[in-house]
C-alpha positions as CSV (number, residue, x, y, z in Angstrom):
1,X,1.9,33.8,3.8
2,X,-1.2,33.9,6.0
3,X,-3.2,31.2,7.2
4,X,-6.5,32.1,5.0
5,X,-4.2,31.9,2.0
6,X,-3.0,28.1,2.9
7,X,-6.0,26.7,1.0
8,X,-4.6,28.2,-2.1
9,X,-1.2,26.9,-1.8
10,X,-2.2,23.4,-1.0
11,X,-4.4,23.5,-4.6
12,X,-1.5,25.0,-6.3
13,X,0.8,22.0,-4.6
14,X,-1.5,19.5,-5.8
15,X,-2.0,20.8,-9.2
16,X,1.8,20.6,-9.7
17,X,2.1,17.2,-8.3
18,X,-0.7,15.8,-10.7
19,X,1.0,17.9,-13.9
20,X,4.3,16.0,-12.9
21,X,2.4,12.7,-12.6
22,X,1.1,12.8,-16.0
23,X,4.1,14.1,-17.6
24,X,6.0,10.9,-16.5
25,X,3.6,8.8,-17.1
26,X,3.3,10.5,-21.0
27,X,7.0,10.1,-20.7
28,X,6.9,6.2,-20.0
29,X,4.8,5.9,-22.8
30,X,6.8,7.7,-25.3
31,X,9.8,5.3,-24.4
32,X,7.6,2.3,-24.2
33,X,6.7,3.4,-28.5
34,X,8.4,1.5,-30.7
35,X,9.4,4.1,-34.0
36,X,11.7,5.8,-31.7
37,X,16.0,5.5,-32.0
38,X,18.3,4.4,-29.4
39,X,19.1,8.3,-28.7
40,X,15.8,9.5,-28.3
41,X,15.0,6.5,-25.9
42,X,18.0,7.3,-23.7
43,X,16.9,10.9,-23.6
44,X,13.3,10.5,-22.8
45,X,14.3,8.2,-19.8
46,X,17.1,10.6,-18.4
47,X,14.2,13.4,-18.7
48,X,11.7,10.7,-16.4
49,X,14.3,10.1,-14.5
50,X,14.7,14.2,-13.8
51,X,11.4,14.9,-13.5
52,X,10.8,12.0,-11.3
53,X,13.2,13.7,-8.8
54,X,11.4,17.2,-9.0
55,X,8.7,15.4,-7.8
56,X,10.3,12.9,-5.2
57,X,13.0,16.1,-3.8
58,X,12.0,18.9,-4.1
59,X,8.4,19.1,-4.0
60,X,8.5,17.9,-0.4
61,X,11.3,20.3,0.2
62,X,8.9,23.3,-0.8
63,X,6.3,22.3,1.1
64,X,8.2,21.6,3.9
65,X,9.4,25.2,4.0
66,X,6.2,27.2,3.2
67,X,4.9,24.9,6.1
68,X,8.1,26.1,8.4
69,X,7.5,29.7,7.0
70,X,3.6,29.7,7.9
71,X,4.7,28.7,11.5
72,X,7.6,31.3,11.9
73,X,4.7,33.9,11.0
74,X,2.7,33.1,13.7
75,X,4.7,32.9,15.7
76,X,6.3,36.0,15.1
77,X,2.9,37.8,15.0
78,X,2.0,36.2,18.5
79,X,5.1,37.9,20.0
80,X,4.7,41.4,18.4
81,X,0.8,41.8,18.8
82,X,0.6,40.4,22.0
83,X,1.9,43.7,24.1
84,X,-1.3,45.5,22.5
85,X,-3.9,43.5,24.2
């Protein structure tokens, strides 16, 4: 990944985060309605609670290591290109 494409894969970060926000929040009120069993109410709030930690974990995690990987490019880049100047 190179620097001009870092635009593109903070959009892309944020457009997952906000697709995760509302899908929890659609979640919340699906168990909040009140025609739904026992059952379905447990399993819509283990799903919230799974997608909630998609978006807690391991989003930071990935952007964390694209962020790591962008840096280990450069730097990388600095040392091979720099004999040729």
């Amino acid at each position: 990944m190179e620097v001009q494409n870092l635009y593109n894969f903070v959009l892309l970060i944020v457009l997952v985060g906000m697709i995760i926000g509302v899908g929890v929040l659609v979640l919340d009120k699906f168990a909040a309605a009140s025609g739904i069993t026992t059952a379905a109410g447990v399993a819509i709030n283990t799903t919230r609670d799974e997608v909630s930690n998609i978006a807690t974990v391991w989003l930071g995690l990935i952007v964390t290591i694209a962020i790591l990987a962008i840096i280990l490019t450069l730097v990388i880049r600095s040392f091979s290109f720099g004999g040729n100047r």
